[in-house]
C-alpha positions in Angstrom: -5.2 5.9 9.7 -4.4 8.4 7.5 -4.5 7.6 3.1 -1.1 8.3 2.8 -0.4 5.3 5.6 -1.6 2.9 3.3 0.4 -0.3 2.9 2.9 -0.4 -0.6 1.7 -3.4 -2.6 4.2 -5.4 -4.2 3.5 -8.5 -6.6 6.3 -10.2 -7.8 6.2 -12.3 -10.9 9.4 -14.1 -10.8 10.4 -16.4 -8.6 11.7 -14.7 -5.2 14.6 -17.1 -3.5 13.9 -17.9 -0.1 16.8 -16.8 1.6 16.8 -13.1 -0.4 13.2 -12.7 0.6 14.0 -13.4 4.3 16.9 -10.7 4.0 15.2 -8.5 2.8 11.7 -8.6 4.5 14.3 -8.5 7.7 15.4 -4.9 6.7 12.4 -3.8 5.9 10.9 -4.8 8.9 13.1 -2.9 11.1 13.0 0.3 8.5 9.3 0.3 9.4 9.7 0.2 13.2 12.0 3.3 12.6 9.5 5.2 10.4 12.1 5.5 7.5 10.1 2.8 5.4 6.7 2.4 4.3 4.2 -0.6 5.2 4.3 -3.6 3.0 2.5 -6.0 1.3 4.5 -8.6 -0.7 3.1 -11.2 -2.7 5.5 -13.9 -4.4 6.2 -17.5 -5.0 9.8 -18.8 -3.9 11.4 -21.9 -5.3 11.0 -25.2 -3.3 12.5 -24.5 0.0 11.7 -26.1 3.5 11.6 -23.6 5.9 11.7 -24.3 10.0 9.9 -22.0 12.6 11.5 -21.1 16.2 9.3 -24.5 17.2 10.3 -27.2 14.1 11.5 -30.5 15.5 14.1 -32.0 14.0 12.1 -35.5 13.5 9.8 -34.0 11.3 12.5 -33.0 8.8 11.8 -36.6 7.1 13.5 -36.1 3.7 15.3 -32.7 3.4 15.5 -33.3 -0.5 15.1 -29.4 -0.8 17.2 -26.6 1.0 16.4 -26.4 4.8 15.9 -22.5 6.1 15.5 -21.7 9.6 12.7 -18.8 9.1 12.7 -17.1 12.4 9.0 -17.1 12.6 6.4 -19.3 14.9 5.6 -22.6 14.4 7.1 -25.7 12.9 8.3 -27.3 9.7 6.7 -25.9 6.3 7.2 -25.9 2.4 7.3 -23.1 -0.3 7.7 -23.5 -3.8 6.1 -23.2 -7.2 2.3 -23.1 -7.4 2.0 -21.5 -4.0 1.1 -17.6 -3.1 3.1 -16.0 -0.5 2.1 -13.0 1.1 4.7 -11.6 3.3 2.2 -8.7 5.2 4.9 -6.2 7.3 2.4 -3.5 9.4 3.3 -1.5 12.1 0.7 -2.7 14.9 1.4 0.8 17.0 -1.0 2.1 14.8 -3.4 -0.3 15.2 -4.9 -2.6 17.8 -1.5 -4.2 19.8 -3.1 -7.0 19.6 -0.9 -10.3 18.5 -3.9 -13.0 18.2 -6.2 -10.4 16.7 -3.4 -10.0 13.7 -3.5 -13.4 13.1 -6.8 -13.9 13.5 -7.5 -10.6 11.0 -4.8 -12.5 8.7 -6.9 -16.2 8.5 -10.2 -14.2 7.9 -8.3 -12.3 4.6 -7.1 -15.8 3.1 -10.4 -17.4 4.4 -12.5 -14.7 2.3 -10.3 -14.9 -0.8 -10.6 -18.5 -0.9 -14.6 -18.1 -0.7 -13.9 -15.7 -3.8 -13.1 -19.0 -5.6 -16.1 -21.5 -4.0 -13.5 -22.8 -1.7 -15.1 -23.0 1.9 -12.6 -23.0 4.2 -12.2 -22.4 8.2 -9.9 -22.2 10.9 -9.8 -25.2 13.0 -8.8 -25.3 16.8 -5.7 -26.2 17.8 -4.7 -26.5 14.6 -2.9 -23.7 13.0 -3.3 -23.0 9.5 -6.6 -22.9 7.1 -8.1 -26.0 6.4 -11.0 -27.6 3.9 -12.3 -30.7 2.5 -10.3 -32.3 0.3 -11.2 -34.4 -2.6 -11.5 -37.3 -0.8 -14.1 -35.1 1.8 -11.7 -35.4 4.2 -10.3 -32.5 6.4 -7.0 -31.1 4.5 -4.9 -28.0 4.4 -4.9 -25.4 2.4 -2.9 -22.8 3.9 -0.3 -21.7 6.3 -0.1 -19.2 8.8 3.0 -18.3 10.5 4.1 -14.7 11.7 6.8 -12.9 14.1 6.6 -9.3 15.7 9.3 -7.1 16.3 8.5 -3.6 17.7 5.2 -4.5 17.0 6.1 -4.5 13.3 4.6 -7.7 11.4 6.5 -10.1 9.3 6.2 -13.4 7.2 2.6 -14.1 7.0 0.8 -16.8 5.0 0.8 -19.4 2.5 -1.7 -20.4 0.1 -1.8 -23.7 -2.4 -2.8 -22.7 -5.8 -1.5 -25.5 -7.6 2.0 -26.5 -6.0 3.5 -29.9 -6.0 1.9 -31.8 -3.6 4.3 -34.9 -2.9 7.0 -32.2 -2.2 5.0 -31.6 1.3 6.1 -35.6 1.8 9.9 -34.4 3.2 8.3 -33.1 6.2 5.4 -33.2 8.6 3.7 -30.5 7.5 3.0 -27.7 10.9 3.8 -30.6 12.8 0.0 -32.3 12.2 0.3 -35.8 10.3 -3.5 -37.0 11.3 -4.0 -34.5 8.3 -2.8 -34.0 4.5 -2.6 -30.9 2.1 -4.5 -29.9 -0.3 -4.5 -27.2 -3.6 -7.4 -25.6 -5.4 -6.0 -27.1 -8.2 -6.7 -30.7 -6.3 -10.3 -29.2 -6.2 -10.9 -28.3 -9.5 -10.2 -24.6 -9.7 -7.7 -23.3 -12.1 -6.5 -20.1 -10.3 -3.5 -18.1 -11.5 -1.0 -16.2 -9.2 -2.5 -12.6 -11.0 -6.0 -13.7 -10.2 -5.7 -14.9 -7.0 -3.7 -11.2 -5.8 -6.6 -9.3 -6.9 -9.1 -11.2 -5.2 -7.1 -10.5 -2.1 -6.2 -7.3 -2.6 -10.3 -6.7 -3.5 -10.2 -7.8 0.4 -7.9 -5.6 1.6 -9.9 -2.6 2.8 -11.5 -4.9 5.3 -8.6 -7.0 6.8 -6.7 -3.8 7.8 -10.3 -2.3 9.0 -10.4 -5.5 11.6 -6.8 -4.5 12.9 -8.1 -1.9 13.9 -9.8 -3.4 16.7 -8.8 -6.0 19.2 -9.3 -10.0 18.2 -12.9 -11.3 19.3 -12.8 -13.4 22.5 -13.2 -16.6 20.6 -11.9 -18.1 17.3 -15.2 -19.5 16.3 
């Protein structure tokens, strides 16, 4: 790709609501798919929300004490709010490898690297979607979210990470639909990490997560 095809960064320091975000990451996507609008990468934190995939079942909405967003994206039942990065990652894919799994697999590795950044040894896990570590208590426990749509092959939503969020707020719902497994934070494992810090560690990464799009997803997710 060309230099001037690199993506726009944007890191937002206030809170972003939910429902503007959607909007307008909804615009943008289809601006890019009509090569009036730049790529994008969006970082941000929203207020609590609870937002449901295309696959969220309705029993694992278990106390919707926040507001419930349907979020047009894959997978199930998840939370935002304070204390957690967002990175809404909007890339047009007809420049790149059209491949869906190798986007999310490219996306996993970028949070999975970032979080190494910080001593946090994390993995994917299979048949379990998301990225997931020890916790405290040693056990198995998540520490991010992946969920993504494609229109046009154009990219939207992307992932969550757990700096230091609230962690009882993930009780109102069965988090991704898995509830043999709890959530975790780096601040539940003893790293103070700030929104600021944790953008530039993944931005340090970005060179290489758009240089693995550029090639179709390995055969296996090891």
């Amino acid at each position: 790709m060309a230099a001037n095809d690199t993506p726009q960064i944007c890191r937002e320091q206030a809170q972003v609501p939910y429902r503007e975000a959607l909007e307008t990451m909804t615009v943008r996507n289809a601006a890019i798919a009509d090569g009036s609008a730049q790529e994008l990468i969006w970082l941000l934190e929203h207020p609590p929300v609870y937002t449901a995939g295309t696959s969220a079942d309705p029993q694992e909405l278990l106390d919707p004490r926040f507001d419930v967003v349907k979020a047009g994206r894959g997978g199930r039942y998840t939370y935002h709010g304070p204390g957690q990065r967002i990175g809404y990652v909007l890339l047009d894919l007809t420049k790149r490898a059209r491949d869906v799994r190798g986007f999310v697999h490219a996306l996993e590795g970028w949070v999975i690297a970032t979080l190494a950044d910080f001593g946090v040894e994390s993995w994917r896990a299979q048949g379990r979607v998301g990225i997931w570590t020890h916790g405290p208590d040693g056990r198995e426990a998540k520490i991010g979210a992946i969920g993504v749509r494609i229109r046009r092959w154009v990219t939207m939503h992307g992932f969550s990470v757990n700096l230091s969020p609230d962690l009882s707020h993930f009780g109102g719902i069965v988090p991704c639909g898995i509830e043999e497994f709890g959530v975790t934070s780096l601040a539940a494992l003893g790293r103070n990490v700030t929104a600021q810090a944790w953008d530039e560690a993944m931005l340090a990464h970005l060179g290489s997560f758009l240089a693995h799009l550029e090639e179709p997803c390995p055969p296996e997710l090891a």
